[in-house]
DOTORRO-279903 format. One record per residue (C-alpha): residue number from 1; residue in three letters; chain; z, y, x. Coordinates in steps of 0.05 Angstrom, whole numbers, plus 32768, in hexadecimal, padded with zeros to 4 digits. Each point is the difference from the previous one (the first is absolute). Layout:
N
vextor  mivo  domar  zz  yy  xx
NUM  ALA  A  Z  Y  X .
...
This chain:
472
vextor  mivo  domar  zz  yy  xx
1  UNK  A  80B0  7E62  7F9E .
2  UNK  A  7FFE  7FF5  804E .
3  UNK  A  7FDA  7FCB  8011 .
4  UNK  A  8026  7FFC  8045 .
5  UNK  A  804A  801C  800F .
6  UNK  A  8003  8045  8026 .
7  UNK  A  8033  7FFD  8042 .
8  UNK  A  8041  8029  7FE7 .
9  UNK  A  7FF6  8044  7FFA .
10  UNK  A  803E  8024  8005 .
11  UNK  A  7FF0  8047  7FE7 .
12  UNK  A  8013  803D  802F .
13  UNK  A  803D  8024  800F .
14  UNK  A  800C  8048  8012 .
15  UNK  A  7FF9  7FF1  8049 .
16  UNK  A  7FC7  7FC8  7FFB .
17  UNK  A  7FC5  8022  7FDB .
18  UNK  A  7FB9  7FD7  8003 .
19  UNK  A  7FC1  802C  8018 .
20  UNK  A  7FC8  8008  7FC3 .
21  UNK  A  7FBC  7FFA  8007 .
22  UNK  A  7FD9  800A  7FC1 .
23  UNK  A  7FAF  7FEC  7FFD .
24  UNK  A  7FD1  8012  7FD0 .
25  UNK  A  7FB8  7FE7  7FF3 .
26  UNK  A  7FD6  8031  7FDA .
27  UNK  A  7FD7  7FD4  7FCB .
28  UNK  A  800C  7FB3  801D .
29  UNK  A  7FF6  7FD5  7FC5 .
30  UNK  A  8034  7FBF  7FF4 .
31  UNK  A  7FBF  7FD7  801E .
32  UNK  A  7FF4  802C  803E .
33  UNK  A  8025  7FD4  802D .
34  UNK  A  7FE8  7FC1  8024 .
35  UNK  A  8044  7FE5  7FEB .
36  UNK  A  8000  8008  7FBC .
37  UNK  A  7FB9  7FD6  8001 .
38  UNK  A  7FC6  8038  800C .
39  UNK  A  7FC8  7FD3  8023 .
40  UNK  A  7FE7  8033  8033 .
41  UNK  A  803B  8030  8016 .
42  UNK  A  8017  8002  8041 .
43  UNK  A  8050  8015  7FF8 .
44  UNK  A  8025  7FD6  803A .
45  UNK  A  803E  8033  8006 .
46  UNK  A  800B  8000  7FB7 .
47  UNK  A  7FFA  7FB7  7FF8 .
48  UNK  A  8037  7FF6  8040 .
49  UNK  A  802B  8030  7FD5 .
50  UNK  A  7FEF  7FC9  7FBD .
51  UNK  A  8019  7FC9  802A .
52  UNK  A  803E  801C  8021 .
53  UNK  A  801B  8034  7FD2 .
54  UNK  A  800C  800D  7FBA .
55  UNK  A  7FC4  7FFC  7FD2 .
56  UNK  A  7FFD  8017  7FB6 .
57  UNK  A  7FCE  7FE4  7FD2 .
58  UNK  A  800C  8029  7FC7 .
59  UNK  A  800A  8045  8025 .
60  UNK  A  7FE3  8046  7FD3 .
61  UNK  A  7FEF  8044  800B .
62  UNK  A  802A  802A  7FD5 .
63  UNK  A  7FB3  8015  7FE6 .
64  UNK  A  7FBD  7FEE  8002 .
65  UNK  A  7FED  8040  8031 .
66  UNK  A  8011  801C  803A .
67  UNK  A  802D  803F  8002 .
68  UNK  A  8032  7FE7  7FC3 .
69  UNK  A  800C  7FC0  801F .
70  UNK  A  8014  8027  8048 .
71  UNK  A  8028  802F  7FD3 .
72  UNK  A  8027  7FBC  7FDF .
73  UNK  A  800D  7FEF  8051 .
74  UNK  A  8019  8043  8012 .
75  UNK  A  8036  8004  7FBB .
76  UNK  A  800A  7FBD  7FE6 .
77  UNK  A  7FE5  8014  7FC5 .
78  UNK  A  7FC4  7FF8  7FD5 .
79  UNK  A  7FCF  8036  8012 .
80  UNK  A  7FF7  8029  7FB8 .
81  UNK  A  804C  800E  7FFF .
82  UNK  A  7FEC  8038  8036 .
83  UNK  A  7FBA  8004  7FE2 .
84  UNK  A  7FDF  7FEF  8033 .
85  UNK  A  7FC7  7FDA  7FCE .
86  UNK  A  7FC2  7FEC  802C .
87  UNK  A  7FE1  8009  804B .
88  UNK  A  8007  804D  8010 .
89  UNK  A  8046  800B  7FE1 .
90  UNK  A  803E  800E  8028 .
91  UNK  A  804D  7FF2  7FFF .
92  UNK  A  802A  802E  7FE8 .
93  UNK  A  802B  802E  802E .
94  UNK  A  803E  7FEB  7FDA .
95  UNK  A  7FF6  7FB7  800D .
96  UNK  A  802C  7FD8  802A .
97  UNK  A  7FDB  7FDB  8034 .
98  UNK  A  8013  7FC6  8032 .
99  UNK  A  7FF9  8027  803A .
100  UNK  A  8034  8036  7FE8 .
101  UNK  A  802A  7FCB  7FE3 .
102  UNK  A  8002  7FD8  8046 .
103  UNK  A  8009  803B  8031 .
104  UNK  A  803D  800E  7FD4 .
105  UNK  A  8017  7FC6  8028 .
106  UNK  A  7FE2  8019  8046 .
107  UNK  A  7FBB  7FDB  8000 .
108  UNK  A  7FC5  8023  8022 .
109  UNK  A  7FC2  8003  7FD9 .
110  UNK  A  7FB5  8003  8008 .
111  UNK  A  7FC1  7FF7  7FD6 .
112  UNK  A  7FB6  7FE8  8018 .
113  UNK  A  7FC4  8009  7FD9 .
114  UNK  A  7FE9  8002  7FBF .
115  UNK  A  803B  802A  7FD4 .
116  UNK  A  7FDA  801C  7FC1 .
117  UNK  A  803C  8013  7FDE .
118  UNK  A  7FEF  8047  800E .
119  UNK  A  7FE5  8036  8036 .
120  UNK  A  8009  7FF5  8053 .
121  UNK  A  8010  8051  7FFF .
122  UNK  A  8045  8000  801E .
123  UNK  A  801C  8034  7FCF .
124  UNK  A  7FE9  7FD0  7FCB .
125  UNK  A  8047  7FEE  7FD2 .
126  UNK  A  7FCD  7FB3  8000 .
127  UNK  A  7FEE  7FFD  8041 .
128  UNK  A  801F  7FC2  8033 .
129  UNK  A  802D  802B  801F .
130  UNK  A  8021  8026  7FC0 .
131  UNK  A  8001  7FBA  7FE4 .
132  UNK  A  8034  7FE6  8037 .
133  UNK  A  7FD7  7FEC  8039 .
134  UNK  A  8013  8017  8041 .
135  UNK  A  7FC1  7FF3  8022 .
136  UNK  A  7FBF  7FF7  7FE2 .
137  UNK  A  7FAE  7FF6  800B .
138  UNK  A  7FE1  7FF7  7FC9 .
139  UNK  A  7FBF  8000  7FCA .
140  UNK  A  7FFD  8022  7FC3 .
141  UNK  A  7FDF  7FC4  7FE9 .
142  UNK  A  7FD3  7FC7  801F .
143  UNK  A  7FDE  8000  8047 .
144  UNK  A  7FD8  7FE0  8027 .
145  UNK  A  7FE6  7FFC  8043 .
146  UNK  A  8015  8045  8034 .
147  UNK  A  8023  8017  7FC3 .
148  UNK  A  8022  8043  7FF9 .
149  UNK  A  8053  8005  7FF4 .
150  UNK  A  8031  802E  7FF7 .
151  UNK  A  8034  8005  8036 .
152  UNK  A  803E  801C  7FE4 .
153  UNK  A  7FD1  8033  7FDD .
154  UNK  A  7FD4  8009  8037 .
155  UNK  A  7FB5  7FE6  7FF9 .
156  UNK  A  7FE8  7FD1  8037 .
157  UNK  A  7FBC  7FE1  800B .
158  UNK  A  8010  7FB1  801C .
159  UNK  A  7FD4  7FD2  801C .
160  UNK  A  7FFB  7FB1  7FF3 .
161  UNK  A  8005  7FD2  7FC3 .
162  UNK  A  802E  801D  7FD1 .
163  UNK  A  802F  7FBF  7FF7 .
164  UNK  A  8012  8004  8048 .
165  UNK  A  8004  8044  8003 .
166  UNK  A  803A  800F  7FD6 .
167  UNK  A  801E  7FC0  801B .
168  UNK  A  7FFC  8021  804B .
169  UNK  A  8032  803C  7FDC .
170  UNK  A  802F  7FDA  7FD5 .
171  UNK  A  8009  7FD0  8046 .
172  UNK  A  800E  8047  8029 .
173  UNK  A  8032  800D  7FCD .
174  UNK  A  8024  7FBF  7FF6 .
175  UNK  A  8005  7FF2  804D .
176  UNK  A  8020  8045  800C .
177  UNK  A  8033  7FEC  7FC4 .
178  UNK  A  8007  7FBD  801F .
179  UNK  A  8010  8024  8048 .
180  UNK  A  8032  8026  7FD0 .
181  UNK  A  801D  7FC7  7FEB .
182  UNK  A  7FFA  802E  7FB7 .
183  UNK  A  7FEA  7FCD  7FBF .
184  UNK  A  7FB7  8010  7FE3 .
185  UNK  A  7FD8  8007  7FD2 .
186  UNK  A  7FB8  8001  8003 .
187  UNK  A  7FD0  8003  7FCC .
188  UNK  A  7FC2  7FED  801B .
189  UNK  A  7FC0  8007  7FBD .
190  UNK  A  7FC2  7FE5  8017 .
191  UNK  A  7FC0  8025  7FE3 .
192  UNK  A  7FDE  7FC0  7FFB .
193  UNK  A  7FD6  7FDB  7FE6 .
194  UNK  A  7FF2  8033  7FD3 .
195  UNK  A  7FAF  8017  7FF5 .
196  UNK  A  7FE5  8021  8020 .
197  UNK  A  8005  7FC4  8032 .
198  UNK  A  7FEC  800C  8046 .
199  UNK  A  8013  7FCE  8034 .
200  UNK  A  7FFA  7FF8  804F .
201  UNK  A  7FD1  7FD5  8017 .
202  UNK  A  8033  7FC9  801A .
203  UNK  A  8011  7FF1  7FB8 .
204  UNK  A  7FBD  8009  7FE4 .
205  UNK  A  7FE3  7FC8  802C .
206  UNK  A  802A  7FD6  7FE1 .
207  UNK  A  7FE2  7FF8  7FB6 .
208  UNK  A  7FC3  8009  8018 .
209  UNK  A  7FE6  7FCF  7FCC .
210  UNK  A  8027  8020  7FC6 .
211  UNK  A  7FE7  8025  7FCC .
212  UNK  A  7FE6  804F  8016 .
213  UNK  A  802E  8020  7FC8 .
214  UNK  A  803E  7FDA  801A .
215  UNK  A  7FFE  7FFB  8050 .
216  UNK  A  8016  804B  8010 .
217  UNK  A  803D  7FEA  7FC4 .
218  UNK  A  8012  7FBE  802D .
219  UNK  A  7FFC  8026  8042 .
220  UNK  A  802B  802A  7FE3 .
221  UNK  A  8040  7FD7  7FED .
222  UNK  A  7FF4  7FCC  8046 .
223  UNK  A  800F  804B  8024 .
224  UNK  A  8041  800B  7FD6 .
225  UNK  A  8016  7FB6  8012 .
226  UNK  A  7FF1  8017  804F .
227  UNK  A  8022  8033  7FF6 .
228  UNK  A  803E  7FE4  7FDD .
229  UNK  A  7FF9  7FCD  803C .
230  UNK  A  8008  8036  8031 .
231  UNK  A  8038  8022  7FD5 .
232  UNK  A  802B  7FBC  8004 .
233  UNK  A  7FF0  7FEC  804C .
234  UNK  A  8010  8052  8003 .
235  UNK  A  804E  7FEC  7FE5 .
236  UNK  A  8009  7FC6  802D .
237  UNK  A  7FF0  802E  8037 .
238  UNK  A  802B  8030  7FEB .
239  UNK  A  8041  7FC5  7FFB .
240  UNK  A  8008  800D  7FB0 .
241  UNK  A  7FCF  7FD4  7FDC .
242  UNK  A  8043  7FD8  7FEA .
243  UNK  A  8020  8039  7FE4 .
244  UNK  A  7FCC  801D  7FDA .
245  UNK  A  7FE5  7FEC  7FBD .
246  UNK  A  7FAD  8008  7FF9 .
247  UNK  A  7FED  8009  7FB9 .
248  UNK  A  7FB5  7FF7  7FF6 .
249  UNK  A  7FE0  800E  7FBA .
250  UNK  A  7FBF  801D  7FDA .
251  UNK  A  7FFF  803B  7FDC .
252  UNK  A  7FDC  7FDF  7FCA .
253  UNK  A  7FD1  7FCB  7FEA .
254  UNK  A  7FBD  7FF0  8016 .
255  UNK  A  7FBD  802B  7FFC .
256  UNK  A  7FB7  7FE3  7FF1 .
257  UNK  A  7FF9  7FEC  804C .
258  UNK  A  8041  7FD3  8004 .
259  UNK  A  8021  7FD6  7FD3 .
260  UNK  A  8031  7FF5  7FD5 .
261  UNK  A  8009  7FAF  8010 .
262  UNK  A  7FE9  7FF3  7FB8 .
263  UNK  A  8033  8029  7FDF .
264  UNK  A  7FE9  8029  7FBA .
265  UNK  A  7FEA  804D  8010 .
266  UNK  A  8001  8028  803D .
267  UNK  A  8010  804F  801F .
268  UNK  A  8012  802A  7FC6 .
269  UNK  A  8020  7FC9  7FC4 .
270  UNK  A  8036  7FE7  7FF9 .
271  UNK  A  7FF3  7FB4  7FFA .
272  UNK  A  8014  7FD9  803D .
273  UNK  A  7FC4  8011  8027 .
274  UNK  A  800D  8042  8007 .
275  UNK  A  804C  7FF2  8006 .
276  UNK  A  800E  7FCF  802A .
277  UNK  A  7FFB  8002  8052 .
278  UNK  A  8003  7FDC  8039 .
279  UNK  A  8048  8019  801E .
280  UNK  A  8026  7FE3  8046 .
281  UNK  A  8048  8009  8017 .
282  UNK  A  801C  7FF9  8040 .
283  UNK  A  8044  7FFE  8020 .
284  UNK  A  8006  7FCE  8037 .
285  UNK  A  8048  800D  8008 .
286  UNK  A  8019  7FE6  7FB7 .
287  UNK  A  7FBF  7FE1  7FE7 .
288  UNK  A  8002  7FC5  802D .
289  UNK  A  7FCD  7FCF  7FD7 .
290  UNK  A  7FC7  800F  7FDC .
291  UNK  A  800A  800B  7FB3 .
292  UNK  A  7FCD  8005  7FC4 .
293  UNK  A  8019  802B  7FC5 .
294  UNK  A  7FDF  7FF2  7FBB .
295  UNK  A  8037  8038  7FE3 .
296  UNK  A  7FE1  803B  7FEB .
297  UNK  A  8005  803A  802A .
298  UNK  A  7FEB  8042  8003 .
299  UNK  A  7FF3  8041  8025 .
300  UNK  A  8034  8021  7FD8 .
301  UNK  A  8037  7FD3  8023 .
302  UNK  A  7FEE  800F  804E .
303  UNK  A  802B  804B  7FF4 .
304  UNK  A  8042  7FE0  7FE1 .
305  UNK  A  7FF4  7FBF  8035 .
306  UNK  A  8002  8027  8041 .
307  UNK  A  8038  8036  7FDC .
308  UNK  A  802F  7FB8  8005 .
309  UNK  A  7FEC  7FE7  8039 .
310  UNK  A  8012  8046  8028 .
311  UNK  A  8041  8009  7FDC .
312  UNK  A  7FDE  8047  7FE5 .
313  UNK  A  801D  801A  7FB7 .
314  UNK  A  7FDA  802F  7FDF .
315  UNK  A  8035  8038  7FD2 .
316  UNK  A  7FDC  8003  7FC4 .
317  UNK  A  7FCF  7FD7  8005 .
318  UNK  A  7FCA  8008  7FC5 .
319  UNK  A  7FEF  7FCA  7FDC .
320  UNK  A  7FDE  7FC2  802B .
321  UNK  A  7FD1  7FCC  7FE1 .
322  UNK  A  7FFB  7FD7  8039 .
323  UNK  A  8041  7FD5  801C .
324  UNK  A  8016  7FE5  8041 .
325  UNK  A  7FE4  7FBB  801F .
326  UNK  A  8038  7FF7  8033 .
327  UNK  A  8012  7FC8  7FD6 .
328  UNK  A  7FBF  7FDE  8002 .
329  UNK  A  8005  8003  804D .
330  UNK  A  8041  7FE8  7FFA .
331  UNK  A  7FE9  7FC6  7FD7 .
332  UNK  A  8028  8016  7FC9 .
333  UNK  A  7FD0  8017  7FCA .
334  UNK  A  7FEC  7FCD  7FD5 .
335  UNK  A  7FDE  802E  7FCC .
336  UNK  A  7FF1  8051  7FFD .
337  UNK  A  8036  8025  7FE1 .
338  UNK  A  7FD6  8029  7FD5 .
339  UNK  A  7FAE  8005  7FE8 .
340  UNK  A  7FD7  8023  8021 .
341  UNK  A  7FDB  8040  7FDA .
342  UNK  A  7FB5  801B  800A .
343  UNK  A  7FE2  8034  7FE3 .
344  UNK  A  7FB9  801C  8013 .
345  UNK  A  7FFC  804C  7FDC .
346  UNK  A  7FB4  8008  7FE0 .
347  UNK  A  7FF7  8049  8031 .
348  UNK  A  7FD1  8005  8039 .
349  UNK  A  800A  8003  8043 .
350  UNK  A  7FF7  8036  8037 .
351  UNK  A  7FD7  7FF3  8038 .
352  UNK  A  801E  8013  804A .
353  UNK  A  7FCF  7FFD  8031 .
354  UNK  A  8026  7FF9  8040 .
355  UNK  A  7FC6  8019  8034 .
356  UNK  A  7FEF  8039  7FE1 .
357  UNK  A  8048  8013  7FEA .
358  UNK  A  801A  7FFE  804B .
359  UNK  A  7FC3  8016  8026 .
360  UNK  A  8012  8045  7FCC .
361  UNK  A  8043  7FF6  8017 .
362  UNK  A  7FE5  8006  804B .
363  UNK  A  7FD3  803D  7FF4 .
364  UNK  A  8037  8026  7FEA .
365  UNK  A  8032  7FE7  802F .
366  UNK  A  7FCE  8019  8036 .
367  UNK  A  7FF3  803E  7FDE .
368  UNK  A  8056  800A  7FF9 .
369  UNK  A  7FF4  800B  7FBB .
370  UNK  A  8018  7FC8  7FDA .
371  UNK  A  8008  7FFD  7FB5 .
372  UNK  A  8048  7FF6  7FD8 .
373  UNK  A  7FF5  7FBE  7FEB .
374  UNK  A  8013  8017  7FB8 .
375  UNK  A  7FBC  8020  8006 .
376  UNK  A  7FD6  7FD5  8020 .
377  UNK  A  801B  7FB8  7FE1 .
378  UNK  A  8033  8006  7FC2 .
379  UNK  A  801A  7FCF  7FE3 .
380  UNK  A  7FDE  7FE9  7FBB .
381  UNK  A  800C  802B  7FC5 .
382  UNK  A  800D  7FB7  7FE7 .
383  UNK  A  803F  7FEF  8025 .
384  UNK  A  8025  8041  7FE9 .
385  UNK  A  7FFE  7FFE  7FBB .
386  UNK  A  8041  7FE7  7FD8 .
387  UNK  A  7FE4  7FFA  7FC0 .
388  UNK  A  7FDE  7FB6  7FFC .
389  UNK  A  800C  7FDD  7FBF .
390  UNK  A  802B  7FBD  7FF9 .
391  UNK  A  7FD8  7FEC  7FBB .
392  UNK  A  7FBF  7FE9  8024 .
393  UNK  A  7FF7  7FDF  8047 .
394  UNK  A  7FB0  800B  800E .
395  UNK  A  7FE1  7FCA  802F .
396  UNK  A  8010  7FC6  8009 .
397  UNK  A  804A  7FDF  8008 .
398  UNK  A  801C  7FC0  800E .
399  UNK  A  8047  7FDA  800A .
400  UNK  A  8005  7FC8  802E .
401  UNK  A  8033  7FD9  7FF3 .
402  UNK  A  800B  7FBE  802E .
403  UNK  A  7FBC  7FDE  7FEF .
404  UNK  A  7FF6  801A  7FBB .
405  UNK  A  7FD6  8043  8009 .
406  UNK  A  7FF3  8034  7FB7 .
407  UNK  A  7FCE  8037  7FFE .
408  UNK  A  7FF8  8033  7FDB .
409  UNK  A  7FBF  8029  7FFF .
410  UNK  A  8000  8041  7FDC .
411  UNK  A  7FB4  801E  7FE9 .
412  UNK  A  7FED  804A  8004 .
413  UNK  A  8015  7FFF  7FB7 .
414  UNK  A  804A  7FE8  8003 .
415  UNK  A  7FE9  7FB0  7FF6 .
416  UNK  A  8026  7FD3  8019 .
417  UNK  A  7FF6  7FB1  800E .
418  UNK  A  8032  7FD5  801D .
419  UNK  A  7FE6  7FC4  8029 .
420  UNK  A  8033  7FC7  8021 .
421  UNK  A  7FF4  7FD4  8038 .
422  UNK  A  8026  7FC7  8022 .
423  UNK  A  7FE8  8003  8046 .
424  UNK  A  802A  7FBD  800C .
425  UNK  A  7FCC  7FE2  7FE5 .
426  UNK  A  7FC5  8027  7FF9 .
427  UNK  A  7FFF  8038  8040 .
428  UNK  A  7FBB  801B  7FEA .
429  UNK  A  8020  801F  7FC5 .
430  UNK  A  7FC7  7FDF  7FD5 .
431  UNK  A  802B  7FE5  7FC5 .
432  UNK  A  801B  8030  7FD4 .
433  UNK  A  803F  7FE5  7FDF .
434  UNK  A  8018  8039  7FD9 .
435  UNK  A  7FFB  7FE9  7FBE .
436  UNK  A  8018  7FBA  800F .
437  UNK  A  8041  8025  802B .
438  UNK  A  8018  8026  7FCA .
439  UNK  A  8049  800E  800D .
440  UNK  A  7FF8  8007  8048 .
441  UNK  A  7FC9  8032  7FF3 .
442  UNK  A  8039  802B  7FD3 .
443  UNK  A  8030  7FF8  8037 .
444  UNK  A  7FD1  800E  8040 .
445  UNK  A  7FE1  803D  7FD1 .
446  UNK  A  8053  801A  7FF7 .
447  UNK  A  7FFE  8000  8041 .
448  UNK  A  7FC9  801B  801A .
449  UNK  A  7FFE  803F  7FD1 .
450  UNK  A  8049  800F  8017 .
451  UNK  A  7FEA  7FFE  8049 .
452  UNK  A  7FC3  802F  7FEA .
453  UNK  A  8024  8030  7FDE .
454  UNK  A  8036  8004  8041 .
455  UNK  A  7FC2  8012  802E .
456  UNK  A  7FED  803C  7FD5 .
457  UNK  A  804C  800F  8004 .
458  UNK  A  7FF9  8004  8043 .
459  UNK  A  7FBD  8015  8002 .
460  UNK  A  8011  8042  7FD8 .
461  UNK  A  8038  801B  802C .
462  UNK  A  8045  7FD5  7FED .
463  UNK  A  8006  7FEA  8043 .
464  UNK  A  7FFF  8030  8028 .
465  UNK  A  8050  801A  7FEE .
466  UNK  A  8007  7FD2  803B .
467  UNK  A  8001  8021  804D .
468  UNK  A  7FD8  7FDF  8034 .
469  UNK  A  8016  7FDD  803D .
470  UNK  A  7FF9  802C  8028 .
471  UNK  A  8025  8038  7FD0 .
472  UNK  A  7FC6  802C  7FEF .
């Protein structure tokens, strides 16, 4: 429910199209904001953005890692119905992604930073730019400080703390789109504060009487809220801060060095801990007061939100698992439409080293001998195969379903054991009521396995009879 009433929203027309701006933290925890109660961080952009925006308390990555959840951003969709299981994996070429979808509709489009959902080679069918980005600079996974990127496929070496230097290019971008008068969108994916953590010494003097392990992890997130700072003052500049909606979220939930604000688990499970994140939406022009949502919300539901708020149609769009929250900015949506499905495949992931990948990239570049990316990163053997079975789900699954949250873990050997929590009351999923819950445990399980057995539809091919946005 909102605790306070957005301003009317009215959503856009063909010739009034809002400006997107999506941000990504890479491993913030639910606690890792002064805002949401941590005792020592020092996050005054993002608590300006608490107070005068839209905040949601029960916001979730789509998965408990990194490159699925970005996947579930990109499609709408829950990451294994393209496969894309753990860090390392990649989208599928066939997938529809928001930034085809919206420059059906004439937007201009650019990515910043950390992509892992597949190589920075620009012949790459996974790479930003075959993936519907116009312009991009970006990471094949988390940087740091004088970090290397990809420019439109070409390998650069950069200079300066890696939060402000991808928001320097995404600003270059959206002020020549803004001089263009052309809607945007941005997608700007921090590579922090994920370890290693290295910060600059104006943030490290700060929690100077913090624990060793976690002042380089601190220093890290009070440079991504400078550098969100600097991205806002950067649209007010610019004359579009109204227009544009700023969506702020977390990848996933907290690591050993942050926290999880007391919630049950962490990075890599499915209880809320690994789930939920802190998330932030802004759109001065139609979200006039500030708002609290306690509604559940997802990752899944940023790709069908902006699709209505542009006006954009997708023909044939595969199946989405995420749905639209105009009408929560609207004030309209008094309860989510449908639960929301998790599933965390038992596979491994695949490490991508982003220095050493593009410094490679750079040697041959220099040398004119460059690799097909075919050859030098393919896509998992993993993601191509079509012949996944729909009798057993291995990992670890779970349907949310307003408060009322059912897992299901699955053992090496085919076990399965259902637990049910009510987070209403109990939001460190400590009291198992399965056996006291019968019925709703039958109906939530009906539910659940039908979802399941859709994603290995999807997962093994049935999807892809559909053409992409951009007709490929």
């Amino acid at each position: 429910m909102l605790c306070a009433v957005c301003g009317a929203v009215v959503v856009a027309s063909a010739v009034e199209r809002p400006n997107f701006i999506l941000c990504m933290a890479d491993d913030q925890g639910w606690g890792d904001m002064a805002y949401n109660g941590h005792p020592a961080l020092k996050t005054p952009t993002f608590d300006q953005m608490s107070r005068e925006g839209l905040r949601f308390d029960r916001f979730y990555a789509a998965a408990p890692v990194c490159s699925p959840t970005r996947a579930s951003v990109m499609t709408g969709r829950t990451p294994n119905r393209m496969g894309c299981f753990k860090w390392g994996y990649t989208l599928r070429p066939q997938e529809v992604t928001v930034a085809e979808a919206l420059k059906t509709v004439a937007y201009t489009t650019g990515h910043f930073g950390k992509w892992h959902l597949g190589s920075m080679r620009a012949d790459s069918p996974v790479s930003p730019g075959r993936s519907g980005f116009d312009q991009w600079f970006s990471s094949p996974n988390f940087f740091d400080v004088d970090p290397w990127m990809s420019r439109n496929g070409n390998a650069v070496k950069t200079a300066g703390e890696g939060s402000e230097v991808i928001v320097d290019a995404a600003l270059e971008f959206i002020q020549k789109a803004a001089k263009e008068k052309r809607p945007f969108l941005a997608v700007v994916w921090f590579g922090s504060p994920h370890s290693p953590h290295v910060g600059i010494e104006r943030d490290l003097a700060l929690y100077q009487d913090q624990p060793v392990k976690q002042r380089a992890f601190l220093a890290e997130i009070t440079a991504m809220d400078r550098a969100m700072g600097k991205l806002r003052a950067g649209l007010r500049d610019a004359g579009i801060a109204d227009d544009t909606v700023l969506w702020y979220c977390s990848d996933n939930g907290a690591i050993p060095q942050g926290s999880t604000g007391g919630l049950r688990g962490k990075k890599g499970q499915i209880y809320e801990g690994g789930l939920r994140v802190p998330a932030l939406l802004e759109w001065p022009a139609k979200i006039r007061q500030p708002c609290t949502t306690s509604l559940p919300c997802c990752t899944v539901d940023i790709y069908p939100t902006l699709l209505e708020l542009a006006a954009a149609k997708v023909t044939r769009q595969p199946p989405l698992d995420g749905v639209s929250l105009a009408p929560l900015l609207l004030g309209e949506m008094k309860s989510r439409p449908r639960p929301i499905g998790f599933w965390d495949y038992t596979i491994g992931g695949l490490p991508t080293k982003s220095t050493e990948l593009l410094e490679q990239l750079a040697q041959e570049q220099a040398a004119g001998k460059v690799r097909p990316a075919a050859e030098a990163e393919p896509i998992p053997d993993a993601q191509l195969r079509n012949d996944y079975s729909d009798k057993n789900f291995p990992g670890h699954s779970a349907w949310l379903d307003g408060y009322w949250k059912l897992h299901r873990i699955e053992d090496k050997k085919g076990g399965v054991k259902w637990e049910l929590y009510d987070l209403a009351a109990d939001r460190t999923e400590s009291r198992d009521l399965a056996a006291s819950e019968t019925e709703r445990v039958a109906r939530m399980k009906g539910e659940l396995e039908t979802w399941l057995r859709s994603v290995v539809a999807s997962l093994n091919g049935k999807d892809y009879k559909a053409k992409r946005a951009d007709g490929a």
